[in-house]
N, C-alpha and C positions, 0 to 999 in steps of 0.2 A: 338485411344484407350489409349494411352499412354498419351495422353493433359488430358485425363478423372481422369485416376490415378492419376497424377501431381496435379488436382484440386484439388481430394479427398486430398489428405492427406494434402495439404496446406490449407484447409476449417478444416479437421478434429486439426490439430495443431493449430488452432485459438483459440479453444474450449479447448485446455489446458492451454493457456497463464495465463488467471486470478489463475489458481491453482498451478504454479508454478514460479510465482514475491517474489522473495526472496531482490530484490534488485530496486532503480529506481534514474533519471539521471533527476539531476534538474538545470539546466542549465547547467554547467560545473564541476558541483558537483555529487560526488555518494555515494547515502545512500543505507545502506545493514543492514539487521537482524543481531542484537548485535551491532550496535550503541545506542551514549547513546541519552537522550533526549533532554540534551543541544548540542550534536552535530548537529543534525536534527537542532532544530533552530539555530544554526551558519550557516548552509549552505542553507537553507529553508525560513528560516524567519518562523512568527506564521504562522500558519493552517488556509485554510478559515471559518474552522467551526471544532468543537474541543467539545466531549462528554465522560462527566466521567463514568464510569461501576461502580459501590460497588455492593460485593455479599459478603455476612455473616450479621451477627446480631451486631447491636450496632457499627458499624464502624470496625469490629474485623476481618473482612476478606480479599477478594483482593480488590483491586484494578484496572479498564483497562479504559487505555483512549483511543480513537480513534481519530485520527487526519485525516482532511479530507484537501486534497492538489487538489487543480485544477486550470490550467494556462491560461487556457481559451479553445475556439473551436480546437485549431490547436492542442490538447496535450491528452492525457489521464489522466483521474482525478486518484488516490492515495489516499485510504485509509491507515497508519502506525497506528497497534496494540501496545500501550506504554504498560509496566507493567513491575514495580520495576526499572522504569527510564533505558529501556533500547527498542528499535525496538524487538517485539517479530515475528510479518509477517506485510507484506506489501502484499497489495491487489490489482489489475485494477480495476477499477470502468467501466461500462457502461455509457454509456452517453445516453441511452435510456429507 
């Protein structure tokens, strides 16, 4: 009964990880929400794949790029939310 519990909640805590990556470890580096975006590539390098957001009219609104990080099978891919040149959330990507 108590191996059953143990699963439960280590299954159910899996299920929160992607909602609460505030931060991720890229070799032996650590990038955290409220880094800037030249710090990200100092410690990163470019993105594999890299997409600009615009919302308003004529150029006159925000801005958000999405930066998509993946190191290959052995790693968890990383999405980083840019906007105003600074880490706003970091995300887990599925691999499925």
């Amino acid at each position: 009964m108590k191996k059953r519990i143990a699963l439960a909640v280590i299954v159910g805590c899996l299920f929160l990880v992607p909602s609460v990556s505030a931060a991720m470890f890229w070799g032996r580096s650590f990038v955290q929400v409220g880094d800037s975006s030249y710090s990200v590539l100092k410690k990163c390098g470019r993105p594999n794949y890299q997409e600009t957001i615009s919302v308003g009219i004529d150029g006159m609104g925000k801005t958000t790029e999405k930066w998509h990080y993946d190191r290959g099978s052995k790693s968890i891919p990383h999405t980083l939310t840019i906007r105003n040149g600074s880490v706003r959330h970091i995300k887990l990507e599925s691999r499925f």
